[in-house]
One Martini backbone bead per residue (centre of mass of N, CA, C, O) as a GRO file, in nm:
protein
  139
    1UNK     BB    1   7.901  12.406   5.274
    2UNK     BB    2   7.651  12.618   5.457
    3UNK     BB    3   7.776  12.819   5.699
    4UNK     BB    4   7.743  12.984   5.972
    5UNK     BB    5   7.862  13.256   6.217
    6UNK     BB    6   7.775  13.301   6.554
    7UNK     BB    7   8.075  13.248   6.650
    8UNK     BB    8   8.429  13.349   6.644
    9UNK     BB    9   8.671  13.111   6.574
   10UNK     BB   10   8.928  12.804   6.678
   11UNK     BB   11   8.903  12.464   6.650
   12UNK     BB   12   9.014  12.147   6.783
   13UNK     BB   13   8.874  11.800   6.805
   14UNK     BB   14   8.682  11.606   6.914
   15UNK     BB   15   8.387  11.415   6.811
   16UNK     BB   16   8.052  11.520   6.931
   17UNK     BB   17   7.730  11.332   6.934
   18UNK     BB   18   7.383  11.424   6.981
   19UNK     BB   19   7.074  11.306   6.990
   20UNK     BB   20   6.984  11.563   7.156
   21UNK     BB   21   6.862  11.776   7.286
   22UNK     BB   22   7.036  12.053   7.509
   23UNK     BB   23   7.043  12.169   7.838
   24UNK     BB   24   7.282  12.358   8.021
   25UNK     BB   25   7.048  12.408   8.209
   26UNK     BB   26   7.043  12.139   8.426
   27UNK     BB   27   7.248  11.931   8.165
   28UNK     BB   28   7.486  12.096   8.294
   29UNK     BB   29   7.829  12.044   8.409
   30UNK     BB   30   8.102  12.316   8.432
   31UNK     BB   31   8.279  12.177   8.628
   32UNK     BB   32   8.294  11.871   8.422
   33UNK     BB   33   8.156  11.864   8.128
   34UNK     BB   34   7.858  11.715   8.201
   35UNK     BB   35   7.596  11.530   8.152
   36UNK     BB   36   7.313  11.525   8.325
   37UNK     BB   37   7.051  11.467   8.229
   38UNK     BB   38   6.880  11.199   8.320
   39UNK     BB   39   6.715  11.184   7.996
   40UNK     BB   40   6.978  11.179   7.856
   41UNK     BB   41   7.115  10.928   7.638
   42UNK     BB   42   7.428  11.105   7.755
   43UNK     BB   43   7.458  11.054   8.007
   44UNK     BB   44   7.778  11.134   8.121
   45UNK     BB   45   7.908  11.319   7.915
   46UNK     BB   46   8.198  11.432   7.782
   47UNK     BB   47   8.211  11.763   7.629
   48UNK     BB   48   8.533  11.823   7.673
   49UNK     BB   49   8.700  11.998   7.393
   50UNK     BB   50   8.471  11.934   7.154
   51UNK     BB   51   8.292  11.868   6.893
   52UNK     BB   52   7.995  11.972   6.869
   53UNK     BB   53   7.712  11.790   6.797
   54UNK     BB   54   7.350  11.955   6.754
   55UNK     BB   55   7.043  12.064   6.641
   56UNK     BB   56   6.991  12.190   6.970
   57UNK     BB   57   6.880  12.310   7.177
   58UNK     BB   58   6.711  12.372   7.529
   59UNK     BB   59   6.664  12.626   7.642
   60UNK     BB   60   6.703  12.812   7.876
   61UNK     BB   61   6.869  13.141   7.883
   62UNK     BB   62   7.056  13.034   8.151
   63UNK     BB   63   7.236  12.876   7.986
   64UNK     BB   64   7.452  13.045   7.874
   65UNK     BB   65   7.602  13.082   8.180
   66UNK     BB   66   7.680  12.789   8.183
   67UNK     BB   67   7.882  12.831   7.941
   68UNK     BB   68   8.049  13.029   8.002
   69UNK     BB   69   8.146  12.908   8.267
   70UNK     BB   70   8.296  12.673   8.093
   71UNK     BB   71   8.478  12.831   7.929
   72UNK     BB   72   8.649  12.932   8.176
   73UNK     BB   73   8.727  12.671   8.285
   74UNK     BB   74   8.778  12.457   8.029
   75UNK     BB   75   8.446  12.254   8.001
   76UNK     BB   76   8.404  12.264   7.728
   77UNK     BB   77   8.381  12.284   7.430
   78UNK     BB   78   8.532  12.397   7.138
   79UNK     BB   79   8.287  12.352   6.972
   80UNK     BB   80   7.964  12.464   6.791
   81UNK     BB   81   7.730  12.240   6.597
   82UNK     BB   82   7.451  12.331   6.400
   83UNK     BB   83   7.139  12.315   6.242
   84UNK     BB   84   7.059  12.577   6.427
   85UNK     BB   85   7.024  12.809   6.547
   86UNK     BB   86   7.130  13.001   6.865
   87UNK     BB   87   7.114  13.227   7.099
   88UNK     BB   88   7.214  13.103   7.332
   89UNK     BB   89   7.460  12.976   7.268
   90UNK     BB   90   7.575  13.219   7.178
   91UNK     BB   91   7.578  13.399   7.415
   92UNK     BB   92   7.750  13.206   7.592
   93UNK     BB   93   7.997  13.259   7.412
   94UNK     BB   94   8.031  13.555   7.351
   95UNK     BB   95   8.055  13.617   7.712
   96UNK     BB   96   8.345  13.487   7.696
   97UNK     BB   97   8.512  13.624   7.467
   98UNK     BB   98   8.454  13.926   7.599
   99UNK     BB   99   8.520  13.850   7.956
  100UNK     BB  100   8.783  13.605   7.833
  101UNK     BB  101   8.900  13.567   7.560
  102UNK     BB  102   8.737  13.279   7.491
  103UNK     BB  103   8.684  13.058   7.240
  104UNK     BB  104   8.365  12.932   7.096
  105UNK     BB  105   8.258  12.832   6.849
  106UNK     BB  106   7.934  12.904   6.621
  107UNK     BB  107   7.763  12.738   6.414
  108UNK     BB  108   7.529  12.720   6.125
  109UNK     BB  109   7.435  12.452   5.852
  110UNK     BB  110   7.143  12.326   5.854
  111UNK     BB  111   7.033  12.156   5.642
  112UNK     BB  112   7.244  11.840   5.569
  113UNK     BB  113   7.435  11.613   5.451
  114UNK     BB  114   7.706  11.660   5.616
  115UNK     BB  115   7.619  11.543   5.889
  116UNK     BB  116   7.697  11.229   5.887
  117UNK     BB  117   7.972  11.326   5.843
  118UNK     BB  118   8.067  11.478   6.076
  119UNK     BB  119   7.970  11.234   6.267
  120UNK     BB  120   8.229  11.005   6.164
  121UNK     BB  121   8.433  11.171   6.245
  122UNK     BB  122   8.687  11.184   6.476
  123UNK     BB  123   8.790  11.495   6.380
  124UNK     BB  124   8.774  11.888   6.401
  125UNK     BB  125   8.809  12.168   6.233
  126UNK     BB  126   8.700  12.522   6.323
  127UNK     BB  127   8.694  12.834   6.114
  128UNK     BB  128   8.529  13.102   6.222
  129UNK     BB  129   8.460  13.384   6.029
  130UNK     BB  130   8.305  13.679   5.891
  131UNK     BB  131   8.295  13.503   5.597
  132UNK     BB  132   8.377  13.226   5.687
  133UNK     BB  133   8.350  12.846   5.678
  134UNK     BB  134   8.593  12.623   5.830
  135UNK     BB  135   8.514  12.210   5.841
  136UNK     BB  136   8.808  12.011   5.873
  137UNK     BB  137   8.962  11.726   5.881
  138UNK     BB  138   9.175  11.623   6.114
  139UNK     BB  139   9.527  11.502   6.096
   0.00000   0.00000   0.00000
């Protein structure tokens, strides 16, 4: 699999695949972890811990200090796997590590068959180096 570290870090947890792309700006509470967006087909789910997989963002740059702030407090995802770039989340990841030493790894795999593999699996590890990434189902 092909997959670039838009954030480098190391994490681990369960996977949990959205199915629509989220906007942390006003779809995400970062105070409990959880999808608030009312037309969010997983509206109420949290996602605090896991190793998020989704297509992409949806918009609104101040979403990146929504995410800042879930990884500060410690109720965001583990790690964020995209099929697409993302600048405001690999941002809002970024501005967590740099001024509060906290990882949330952010990937982007390309569109890959690998995709299906990944959300099908119950945990995974994500490993984003700045030569490598891996990605392996945890034991």
């Amino acid at each position: 699999m092909s997959a670039r570290a838009l954030v480098h870090g190391t994490a681990e947890g369960p996977v949990f695949r959205l199915d629509d792309p989220l906007s942390f700006w006003g779809g995400f509470d970062s105070a409990s972890g959880t999808v608030i967006d009312r037309f969010h087909p997983q509206n109420g789910a949290c996602l605090s811990g896991a190793i998020l997989l989704m297509e992409r963002g949806r918009g609104s740059s101040s979403g990146a200090s929504v995410l800042a702030e879930a990884i500060r407090l410690g109720t965001a995802p583990a790690a964020i796997i995209l099929l697409e770039n993302d600048a405001i989340i690999a941002t809002g990841a970024l501005v967590a590590q740099m001024l509060y030493g906290i990882d949330c790894p952010v990937v982007a795999i390309g569109e890959c068959a690998e995709w299906q593999n990944l959300s099908s699996l119950p945990r995974l590890v994500v490993e984003a180096g700045t030569e490598t990434v891996r990605i392996t189902p945890q034991q």
